[in-house]
N, CA, C and O atoms as a Tinker XYZ file with bonds, in Angstrom:
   180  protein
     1  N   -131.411000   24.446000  -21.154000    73     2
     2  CA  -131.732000   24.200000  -22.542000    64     1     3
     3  C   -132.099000   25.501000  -23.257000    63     2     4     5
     4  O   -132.044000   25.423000  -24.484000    81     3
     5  N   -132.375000   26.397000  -22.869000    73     3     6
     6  CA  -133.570000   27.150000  -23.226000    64     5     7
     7  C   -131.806000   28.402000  -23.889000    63     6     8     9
     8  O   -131.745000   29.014000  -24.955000    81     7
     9  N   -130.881000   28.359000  -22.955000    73     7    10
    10  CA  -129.542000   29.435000  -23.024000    64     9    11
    11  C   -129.062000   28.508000  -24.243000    63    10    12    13
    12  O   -129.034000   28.902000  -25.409000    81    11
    13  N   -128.670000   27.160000  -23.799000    73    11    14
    14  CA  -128.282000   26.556000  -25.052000    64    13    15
    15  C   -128.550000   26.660000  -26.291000    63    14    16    17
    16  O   -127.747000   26.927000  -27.184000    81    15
    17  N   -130.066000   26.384000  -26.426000    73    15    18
    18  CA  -130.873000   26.231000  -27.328000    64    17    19
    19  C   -131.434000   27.733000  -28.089000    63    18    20    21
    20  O   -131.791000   27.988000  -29.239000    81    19
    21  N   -131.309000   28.601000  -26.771000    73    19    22
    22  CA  -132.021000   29.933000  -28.186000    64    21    23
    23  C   -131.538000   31.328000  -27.279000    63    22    24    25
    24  O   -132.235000   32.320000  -27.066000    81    23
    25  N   -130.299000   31.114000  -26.874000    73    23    26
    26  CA  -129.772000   31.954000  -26.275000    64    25    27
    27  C   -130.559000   32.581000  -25.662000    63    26    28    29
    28  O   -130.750000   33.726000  -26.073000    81    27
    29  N   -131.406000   32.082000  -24.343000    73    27    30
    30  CA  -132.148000   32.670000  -23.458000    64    29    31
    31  C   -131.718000   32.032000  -22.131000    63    30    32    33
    32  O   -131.639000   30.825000  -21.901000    81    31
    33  N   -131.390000   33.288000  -21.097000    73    31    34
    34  CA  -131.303000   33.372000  -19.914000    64    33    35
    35  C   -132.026000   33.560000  -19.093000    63    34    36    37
    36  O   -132.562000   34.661000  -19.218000    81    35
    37  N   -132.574000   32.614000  -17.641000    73    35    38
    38  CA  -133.821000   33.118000  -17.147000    64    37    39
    39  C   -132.706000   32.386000  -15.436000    63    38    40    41
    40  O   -131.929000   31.468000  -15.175000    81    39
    41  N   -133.299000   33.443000  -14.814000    73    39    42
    42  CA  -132.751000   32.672000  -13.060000    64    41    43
    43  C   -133.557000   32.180000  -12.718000    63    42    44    45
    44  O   -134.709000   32.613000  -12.674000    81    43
    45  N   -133.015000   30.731000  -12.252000    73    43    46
    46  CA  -133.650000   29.890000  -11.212000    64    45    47
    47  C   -134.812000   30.358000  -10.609000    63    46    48    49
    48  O   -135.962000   29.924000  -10.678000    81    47
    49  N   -134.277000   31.447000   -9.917000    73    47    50
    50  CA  -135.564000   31.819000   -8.758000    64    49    51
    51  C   -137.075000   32.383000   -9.639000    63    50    52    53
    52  O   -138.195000   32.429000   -9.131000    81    51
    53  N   -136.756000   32.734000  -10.920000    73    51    54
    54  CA  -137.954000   33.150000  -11.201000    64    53    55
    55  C   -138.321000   31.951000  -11.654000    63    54    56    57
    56  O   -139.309000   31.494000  -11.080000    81    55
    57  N   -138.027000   31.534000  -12.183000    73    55    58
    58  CA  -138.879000   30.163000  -12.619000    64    57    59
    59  C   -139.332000   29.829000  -11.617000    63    58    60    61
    60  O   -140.562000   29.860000  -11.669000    81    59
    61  N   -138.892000   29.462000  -10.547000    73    59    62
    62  CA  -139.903000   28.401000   -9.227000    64    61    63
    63  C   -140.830000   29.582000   -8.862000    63    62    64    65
    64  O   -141.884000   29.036000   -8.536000    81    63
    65  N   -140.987000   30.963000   -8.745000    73    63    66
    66  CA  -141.931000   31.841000   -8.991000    64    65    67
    67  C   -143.269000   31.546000   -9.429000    63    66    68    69
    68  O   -144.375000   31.416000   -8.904000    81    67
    69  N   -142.601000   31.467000  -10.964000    73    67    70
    70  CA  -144.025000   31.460000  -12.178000    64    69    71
    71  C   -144.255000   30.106000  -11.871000    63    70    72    73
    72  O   -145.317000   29.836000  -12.431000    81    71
    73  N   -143.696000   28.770000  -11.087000    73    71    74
    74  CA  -144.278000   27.420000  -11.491000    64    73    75
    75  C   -145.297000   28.069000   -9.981000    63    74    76    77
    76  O   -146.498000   28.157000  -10.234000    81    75
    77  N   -144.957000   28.413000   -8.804000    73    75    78
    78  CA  -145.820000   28.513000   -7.848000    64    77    79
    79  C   -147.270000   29.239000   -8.195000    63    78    80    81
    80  O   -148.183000   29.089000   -7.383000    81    79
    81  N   -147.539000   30.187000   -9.640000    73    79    82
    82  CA  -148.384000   31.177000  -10.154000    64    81    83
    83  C   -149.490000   29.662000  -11.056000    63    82    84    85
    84  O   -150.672000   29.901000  -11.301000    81    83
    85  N   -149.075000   28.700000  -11.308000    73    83    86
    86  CA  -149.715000   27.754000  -12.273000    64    85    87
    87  C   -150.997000   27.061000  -11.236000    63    86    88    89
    88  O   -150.676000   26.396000  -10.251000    81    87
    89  N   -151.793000   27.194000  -11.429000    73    87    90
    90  CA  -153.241000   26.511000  -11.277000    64    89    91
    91  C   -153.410000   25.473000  -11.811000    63    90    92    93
    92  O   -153.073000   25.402000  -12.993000    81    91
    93  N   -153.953000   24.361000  -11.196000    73    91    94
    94  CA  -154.642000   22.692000  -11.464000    64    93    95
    95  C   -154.488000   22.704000  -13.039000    63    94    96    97
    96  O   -153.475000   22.237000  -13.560000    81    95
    97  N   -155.430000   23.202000  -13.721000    73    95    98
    98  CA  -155.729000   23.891000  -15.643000    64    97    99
    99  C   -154.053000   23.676000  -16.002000    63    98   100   101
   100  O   -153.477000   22.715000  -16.511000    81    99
   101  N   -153.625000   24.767000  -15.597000    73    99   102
   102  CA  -152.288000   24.606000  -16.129000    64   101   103
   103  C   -151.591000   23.976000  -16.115000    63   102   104   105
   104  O   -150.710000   23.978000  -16.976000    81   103
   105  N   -151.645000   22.924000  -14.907000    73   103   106
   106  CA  -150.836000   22.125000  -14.876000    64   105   107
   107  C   -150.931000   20.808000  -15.881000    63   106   108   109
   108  O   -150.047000   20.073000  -16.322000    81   107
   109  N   -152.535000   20.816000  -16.081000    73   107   110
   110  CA  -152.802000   19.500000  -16.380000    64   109   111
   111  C   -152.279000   19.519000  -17.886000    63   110   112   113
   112  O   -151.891000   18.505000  -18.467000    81   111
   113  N   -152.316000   20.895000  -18.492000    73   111   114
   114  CA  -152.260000   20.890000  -20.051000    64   113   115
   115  C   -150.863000   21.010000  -20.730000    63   114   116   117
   116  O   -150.441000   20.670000  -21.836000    81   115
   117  N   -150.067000   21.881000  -19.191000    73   115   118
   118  CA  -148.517000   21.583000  -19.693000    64   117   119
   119  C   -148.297000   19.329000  -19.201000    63   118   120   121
   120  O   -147.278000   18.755000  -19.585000    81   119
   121  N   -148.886000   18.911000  -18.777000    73   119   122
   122  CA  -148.458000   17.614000  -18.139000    64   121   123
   123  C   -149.008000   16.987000  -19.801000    63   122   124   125
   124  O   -148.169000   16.206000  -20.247000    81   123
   125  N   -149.853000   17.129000  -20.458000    73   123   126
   126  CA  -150.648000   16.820000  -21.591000    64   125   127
   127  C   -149.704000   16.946000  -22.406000    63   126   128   129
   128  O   -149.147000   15.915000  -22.783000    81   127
   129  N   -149.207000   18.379000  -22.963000    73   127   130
   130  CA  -148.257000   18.824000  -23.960000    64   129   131
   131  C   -146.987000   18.241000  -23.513000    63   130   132   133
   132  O   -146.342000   17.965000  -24.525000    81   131
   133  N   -146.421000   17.969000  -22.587000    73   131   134
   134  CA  -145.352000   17.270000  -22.298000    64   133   135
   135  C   -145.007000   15.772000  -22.020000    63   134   136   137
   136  O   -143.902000   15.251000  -21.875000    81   135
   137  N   -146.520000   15.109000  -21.978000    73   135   138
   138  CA  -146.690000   13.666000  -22.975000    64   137   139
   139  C   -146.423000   13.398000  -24.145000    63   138   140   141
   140  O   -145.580000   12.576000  -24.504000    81   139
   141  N   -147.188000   14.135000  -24.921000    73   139   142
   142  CA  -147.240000   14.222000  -25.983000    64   141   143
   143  C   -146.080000   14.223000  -26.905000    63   142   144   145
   144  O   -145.821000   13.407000  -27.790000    81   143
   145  N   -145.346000   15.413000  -26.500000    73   143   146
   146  CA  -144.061000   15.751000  -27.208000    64   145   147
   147  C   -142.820000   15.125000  -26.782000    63   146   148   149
   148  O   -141.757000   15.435000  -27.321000    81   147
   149  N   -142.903000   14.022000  -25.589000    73   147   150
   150  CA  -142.199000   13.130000  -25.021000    64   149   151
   151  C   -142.419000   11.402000  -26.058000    63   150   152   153
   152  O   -141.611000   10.570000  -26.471000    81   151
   153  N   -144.027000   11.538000  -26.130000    73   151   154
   154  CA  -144.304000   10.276000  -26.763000    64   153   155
   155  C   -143.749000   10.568000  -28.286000    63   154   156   157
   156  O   -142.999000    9.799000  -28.887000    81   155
   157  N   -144.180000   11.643000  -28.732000    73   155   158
   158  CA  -143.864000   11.864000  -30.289000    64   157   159
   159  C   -141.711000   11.085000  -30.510000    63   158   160   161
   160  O   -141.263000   10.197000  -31.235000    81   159
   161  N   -141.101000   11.911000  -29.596000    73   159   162
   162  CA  -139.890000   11.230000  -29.553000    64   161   163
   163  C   -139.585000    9.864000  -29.774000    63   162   164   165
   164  O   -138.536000    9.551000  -30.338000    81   163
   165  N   -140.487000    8.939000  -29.344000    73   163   166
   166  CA  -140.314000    7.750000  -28.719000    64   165   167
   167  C   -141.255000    7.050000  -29.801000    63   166   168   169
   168  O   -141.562000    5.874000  -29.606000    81   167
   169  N   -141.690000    7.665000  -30.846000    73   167   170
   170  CA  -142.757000    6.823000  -31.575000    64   169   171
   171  C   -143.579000    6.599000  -30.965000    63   170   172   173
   172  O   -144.102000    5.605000  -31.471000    81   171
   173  N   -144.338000    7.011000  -29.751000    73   171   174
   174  CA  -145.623000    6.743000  -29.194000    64   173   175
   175  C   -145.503000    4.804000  -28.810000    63   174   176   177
   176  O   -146.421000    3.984000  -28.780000    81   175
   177  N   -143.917000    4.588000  -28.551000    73   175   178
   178  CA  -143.841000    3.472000  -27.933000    64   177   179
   179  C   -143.762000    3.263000  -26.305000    63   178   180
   180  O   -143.692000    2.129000  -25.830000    81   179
């Protein structure tokens, strides 16, 4: 999405990198923000 969407390229391997670098905190607030902006889609149905 991210190449699609805003012409950005990132490899695989670094990403599973930076997700292994995320702490409990982080996780919980990207899991929060990605409710959120999942429910907003959906009308919070």
């Amino acid at each position: 999405m991210l190449e699609e969407n805003f012409g950005i390229t990132i490899d695989l391997d670094k990403v599973y990198k930076m997700m292994d670098k995320l702490d409990d905190k982080a996780i919980e607030e990207l899991s929060t923000i990605t409710y959120q902006n999942t429910a907003n889609l959906f009308n919070q149905k």
